[in-house]
N, C-alpha and C positions, 0 to 999 in steps of 0.2 A: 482435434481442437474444437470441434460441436459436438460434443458429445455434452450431454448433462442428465445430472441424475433424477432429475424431473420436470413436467410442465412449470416454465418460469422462473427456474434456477439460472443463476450462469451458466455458462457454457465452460468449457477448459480454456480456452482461448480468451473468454472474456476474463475469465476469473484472474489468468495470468496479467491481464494488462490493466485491471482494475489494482492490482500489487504497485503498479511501477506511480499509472497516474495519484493514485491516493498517496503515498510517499512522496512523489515530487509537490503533490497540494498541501500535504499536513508539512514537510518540511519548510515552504516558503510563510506558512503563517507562525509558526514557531520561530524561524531566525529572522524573520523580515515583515510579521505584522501583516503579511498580506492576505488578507480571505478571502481572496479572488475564488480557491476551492470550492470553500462551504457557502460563498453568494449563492454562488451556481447549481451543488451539489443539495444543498439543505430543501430549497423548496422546491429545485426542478427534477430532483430523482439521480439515483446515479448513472444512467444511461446518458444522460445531459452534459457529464463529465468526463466520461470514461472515450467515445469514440470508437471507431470499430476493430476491429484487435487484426492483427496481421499474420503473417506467419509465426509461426514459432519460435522459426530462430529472432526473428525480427521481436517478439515480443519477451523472449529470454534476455538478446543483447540490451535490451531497454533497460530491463529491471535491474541488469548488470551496472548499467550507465549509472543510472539513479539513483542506486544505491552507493556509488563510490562517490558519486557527490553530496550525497548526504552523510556519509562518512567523514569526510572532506572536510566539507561545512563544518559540521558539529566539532572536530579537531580543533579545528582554528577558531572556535568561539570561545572567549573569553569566558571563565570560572561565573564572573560575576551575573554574566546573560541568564546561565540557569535557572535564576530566583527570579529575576522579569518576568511580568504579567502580561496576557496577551488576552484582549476581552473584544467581542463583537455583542455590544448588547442586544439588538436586534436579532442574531443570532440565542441570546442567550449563552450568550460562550463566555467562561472567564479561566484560562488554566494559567500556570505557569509552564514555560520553558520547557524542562526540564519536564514534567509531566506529557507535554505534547508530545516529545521525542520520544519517551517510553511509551506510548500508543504506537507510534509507528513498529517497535520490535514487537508488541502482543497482536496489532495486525497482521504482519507477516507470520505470526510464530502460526496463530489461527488458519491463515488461508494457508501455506504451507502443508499442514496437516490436515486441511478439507482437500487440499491436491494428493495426498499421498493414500490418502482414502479412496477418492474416485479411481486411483493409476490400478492400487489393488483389486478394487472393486472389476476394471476390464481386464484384470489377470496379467498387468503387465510386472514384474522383481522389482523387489525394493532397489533402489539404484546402490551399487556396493558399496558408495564412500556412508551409507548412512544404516545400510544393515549389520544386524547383531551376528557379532561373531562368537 
């Protein structure tokens, strides 16, 4: 879980829990307007947001959590929500809905794939449910 692959990178541990807290921040300002995240995140750094990452299992079951509530969420939101505009101008932010939420799956798809690089990288198998058969 500290391991990284260079001076100033994340860690494995951080990296994992950077997954769960950025998904539960970008999901609350896409269904609910809140930019509590990016107040936080945009000028005080992402360490400011993220917190210190835990065991593993503890920071798998999170990402678990989070992601079925974000699933959840998204379900139960009305067609019409997706074309709403969600703007922090001091932020500089202005996306829709529906935009936001597609950042959340190319962030995971990204760290994801920077996790499965480091796992090979210390020589440990591609986990079977995702290796080529």
């Amino acid at each position: 879980m500290e391991w990284r692959p260079e001076k100033g990178a994340l860690n494995i541990g951080e990296l994992l829990r950077h997954l769960w807290v950025s998904e539960e921040g970008v999901r609350r300002c896409a269904l609910a307007g809140d930019f509590s995240y990016y107040e936080i995140r945009v000028p005080k750094g992402l360490h400011a947001v993220m917190g210190t990452p835990g065991s593993l299992e503890e920071e798998l079951a999170n990402n678990g959590r989070v992601h079925a509530d974000t699933v959840s969420a998204v379900a139960a939101l009305p067609e019409s929500e997706f074309d709403q505009e969600r703007a922090h101008l001091e932020l500089g932010f202005r996306r829709k809905v529906a935009v936001i939420l597609f950042g959340i799956n190319e962030h995971e798809i990204h760290h994801r794939a920077q996790l499965m690089t480091y796992l090979r990288m210390l020589g440990t198998p591609v986990p079977l449910k995702i290796a080529r058969k």
